[in-house]
N, C-alpha and C positions, 0 to 999 in steps of 0.2 A: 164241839157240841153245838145244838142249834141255842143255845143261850146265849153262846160266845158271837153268834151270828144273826143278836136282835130279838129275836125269838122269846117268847113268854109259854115256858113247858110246862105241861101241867100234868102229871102221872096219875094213871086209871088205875082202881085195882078193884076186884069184886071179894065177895065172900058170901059162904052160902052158911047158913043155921041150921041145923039139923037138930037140934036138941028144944027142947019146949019152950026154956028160958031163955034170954038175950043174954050176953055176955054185962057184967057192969059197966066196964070200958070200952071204948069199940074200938082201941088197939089190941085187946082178945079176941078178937074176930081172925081167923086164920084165911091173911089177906092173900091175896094172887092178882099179881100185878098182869094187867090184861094190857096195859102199851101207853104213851104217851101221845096227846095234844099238845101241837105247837102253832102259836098264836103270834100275828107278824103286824104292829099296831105301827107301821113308822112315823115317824117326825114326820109334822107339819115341815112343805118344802119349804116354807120361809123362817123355818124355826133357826137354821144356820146361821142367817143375814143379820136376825134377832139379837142373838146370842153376842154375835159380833157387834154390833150398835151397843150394846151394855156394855161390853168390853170398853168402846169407845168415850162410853159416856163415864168412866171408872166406876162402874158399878158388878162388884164377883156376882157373879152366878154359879150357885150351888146344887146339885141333883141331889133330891130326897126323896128316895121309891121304894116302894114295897116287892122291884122285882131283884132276881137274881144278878146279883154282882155282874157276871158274865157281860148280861143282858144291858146290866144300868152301863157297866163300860163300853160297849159295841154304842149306845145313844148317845152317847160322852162325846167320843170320837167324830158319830154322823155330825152331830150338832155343833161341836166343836167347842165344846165346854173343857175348857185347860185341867190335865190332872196329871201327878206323877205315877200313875198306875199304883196307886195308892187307894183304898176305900174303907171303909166303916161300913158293919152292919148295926140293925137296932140292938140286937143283943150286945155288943162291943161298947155300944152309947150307952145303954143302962148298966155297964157292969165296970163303967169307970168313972172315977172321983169326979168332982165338979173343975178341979184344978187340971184335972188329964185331959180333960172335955173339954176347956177351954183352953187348952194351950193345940188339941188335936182339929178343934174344927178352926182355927185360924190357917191351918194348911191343909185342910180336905175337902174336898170339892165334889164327892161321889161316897152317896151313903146311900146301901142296900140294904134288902130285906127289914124295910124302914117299918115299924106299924105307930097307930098315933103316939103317945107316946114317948114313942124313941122321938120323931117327929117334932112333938112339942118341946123338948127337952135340946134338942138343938138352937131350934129358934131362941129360945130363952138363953139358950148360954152364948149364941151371938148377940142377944143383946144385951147379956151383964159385961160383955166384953167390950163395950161401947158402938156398935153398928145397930144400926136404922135400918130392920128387918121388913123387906116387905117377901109374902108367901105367897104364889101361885099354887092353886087344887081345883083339881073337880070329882073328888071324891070325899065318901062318908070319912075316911079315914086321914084326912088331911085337914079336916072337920078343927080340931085343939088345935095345930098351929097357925089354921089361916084363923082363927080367934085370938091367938096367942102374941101373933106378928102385928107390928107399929100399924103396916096395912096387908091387910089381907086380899088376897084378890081372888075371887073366883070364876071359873070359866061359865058363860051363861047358857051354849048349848050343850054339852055334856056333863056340863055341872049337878052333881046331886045337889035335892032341894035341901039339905042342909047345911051344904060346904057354901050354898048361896045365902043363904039365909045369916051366914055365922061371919059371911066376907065383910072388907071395910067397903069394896067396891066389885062389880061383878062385869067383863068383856063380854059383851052380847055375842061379838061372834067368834070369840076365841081366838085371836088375833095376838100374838106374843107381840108384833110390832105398834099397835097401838099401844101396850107400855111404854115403850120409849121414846113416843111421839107424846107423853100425856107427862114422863118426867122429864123431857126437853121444854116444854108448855109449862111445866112449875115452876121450873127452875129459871127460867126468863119470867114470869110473872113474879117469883121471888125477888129477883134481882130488881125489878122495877119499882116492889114495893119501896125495896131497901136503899134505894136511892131515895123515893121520896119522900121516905122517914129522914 
């Protein structure tokens, strides 16, 4: 399928009324699927080199999207984000205990059909489980866990103005590697303080 190959599909369908009144639901509507849009948004090319400096620096990187499994594993892969072909969607994260959820996001690495949410609810149980959460968004719906997360970061040119607004800090240019240039720069200014205490 073009999910499996990156692709964000989105299915058309129309329906005509004939009748005076509108259905109450508008799954009453007697749909007819007219074809699918596929949407091909790739990695940033330095998102890979990224991904890998986190590694580097022992820092996991976890994918949490609201697109189609298929879709979140094929960006997995490009980017190089470690998973055993294993994933979580949002509904599987709300429909399990808090002890299932924290024992399941210590090994998952790729969560689908994410909405906020599900979203929030991870961040939170990574960090009842003792990690130091920081969340990349630039969306309305990533909105509760980049509020939620130790640091929130959001992206400043296709950042919605509320995922900015709600961030601990915001990349002007959308740059994944200035992350890892800004926790290498703490974490030597850390160490300097803490020698001179």
């Amino acid at each position: 399928t073009q999910a499996s190959k990156g692709y964000r599909v989105i299915g058309v369908a129309s329906a005509v009324c004939t009748e005076g009144e509108l259905p109450s639901n508008q799954d009453d509507f007697n749909w007819k699927l007219e074809g699918f849009i596929c949407l091909y948004d790739p990695p940033k090319q330095s998102a890979k080199a990224a991904i890998a400096r986190f590694g580097e620096a022992k820092i996991a990187v976890k994918l949490l999207t609201g697109d189609y499994p298929e879709t979140a594993v094929n960006i997995a892969e490009q980017v190089g984000i470690p998973f055993n072909r294993y994933f979580l969607t949002g509904d599987q994260v709300m429909s399990m205990s808090d002890d299932e959820l924290s024992s399941a996001v210590k090994t998952t690495n790729i969560f689908a059909r994410m909405f906020p949410d599900a979203k929030e609810r991870v961040v939170k149980c990574l960090q009842a489980n003792g990690e130091l959460v920081a969340m990349t968004g630039d969306g309305v719906n990533d909105a509760p866990a980049l509020k939620a997360a130790d640091i929130g970061i959001a992206m400043g040119q296709k950042g919605a103005e509320l995922a900015r607004s709600v961030a601990d800090l915001v990349i002007t240019d959308d740059n994944l590697e200035k992350m890892v240039e800004a926790v290498k720069q703490g974490r030597k200014i850390f160490i300097n303080v803490k020698k001179s205490i």
